[in-house]
GUNUFI-700218 format. One record per residue (C-alpha): residue number from 1; x, y, z. Coordinates in steps of 0.001 Angstrom, whole numbers, plus 500000, padded with zeros to 6 digits. Example, Ala and Ser with C-alpha at 12.3 -4.5 7.8 and 13.67 -1.06 7.14 Angstrom:
<atoms>
 resi     xx     yy     zz
    1 512300 495500 507800
    2 513670 498940 507140
</atoms>
This chain:
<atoms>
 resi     xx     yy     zz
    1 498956 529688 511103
    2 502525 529782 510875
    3 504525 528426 507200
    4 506008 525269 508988
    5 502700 524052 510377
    6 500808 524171 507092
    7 503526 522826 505382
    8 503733 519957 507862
    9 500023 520105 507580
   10 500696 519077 503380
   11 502876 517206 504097
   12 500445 514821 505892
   13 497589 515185 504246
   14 499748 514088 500846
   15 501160 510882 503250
   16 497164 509899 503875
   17 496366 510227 500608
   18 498974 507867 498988
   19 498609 505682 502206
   20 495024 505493 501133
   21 495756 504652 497292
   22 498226 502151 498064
   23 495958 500547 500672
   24 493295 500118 497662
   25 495656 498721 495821
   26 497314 496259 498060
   27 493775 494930 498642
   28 493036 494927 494400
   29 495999 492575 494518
   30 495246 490578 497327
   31 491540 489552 495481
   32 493884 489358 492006
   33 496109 486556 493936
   34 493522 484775 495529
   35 491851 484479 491866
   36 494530 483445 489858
   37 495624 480724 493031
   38 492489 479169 492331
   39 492317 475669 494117
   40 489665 474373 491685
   41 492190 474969 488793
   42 494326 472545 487759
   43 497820 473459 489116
   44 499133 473229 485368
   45 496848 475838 484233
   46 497810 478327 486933
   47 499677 481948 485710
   48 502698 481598 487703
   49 504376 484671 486484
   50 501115 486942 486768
   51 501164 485640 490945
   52 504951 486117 491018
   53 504691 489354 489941
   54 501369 490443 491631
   55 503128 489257 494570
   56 506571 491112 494170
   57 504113 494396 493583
   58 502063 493371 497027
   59 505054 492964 498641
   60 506471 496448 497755
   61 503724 498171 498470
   62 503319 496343 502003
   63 506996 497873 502758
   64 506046 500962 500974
   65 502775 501433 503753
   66 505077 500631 506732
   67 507217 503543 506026
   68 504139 505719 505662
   69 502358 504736 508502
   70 505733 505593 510995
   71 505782 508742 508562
   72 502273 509733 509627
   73 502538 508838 513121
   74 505382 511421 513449
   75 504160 513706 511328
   76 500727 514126 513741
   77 503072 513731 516815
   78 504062 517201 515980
   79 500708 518955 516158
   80 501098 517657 519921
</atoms>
């Protein structure tokens, strides 16, 4: 196999795998949001700034997968 394919070939296996770890994550903070918006609490006792941020990091990595996913997609349109 030629240098370029199996460095494209690293190249997308590396884009998976952080695809994959930021997918666990993303759903890690999903369950942590749902938790601490608990509608049994009292809306007093809620931990605004642990949703605000768990929220700012969800919302990262959300962008963060986007630009993966059309990464991958164009990185196995060129074993075609």
């Amino acid at each position: 196999m030629n240098p370029e394919k199996l460095q494209l070939k690293g190249m997308l296996a590396e884009s998976k795998k952080r695809f994959r770890t930021l997918d666990t994550e993303a759903s890690g903070l999903v369950i942590l949001i749902r938790s601490l918006l608990n509608p049994y609490e009292d809306i007093k006792n809620l931990d605004m700034e642990k949703v605000t941020v768990s929220v700012k990091r969800l919302t990262e990595i959300t962008e963060e997968l986007k630009t993966l996913s059309e990464k991958i997609k164009n990185l196995e349109a060129e074993f075609v």
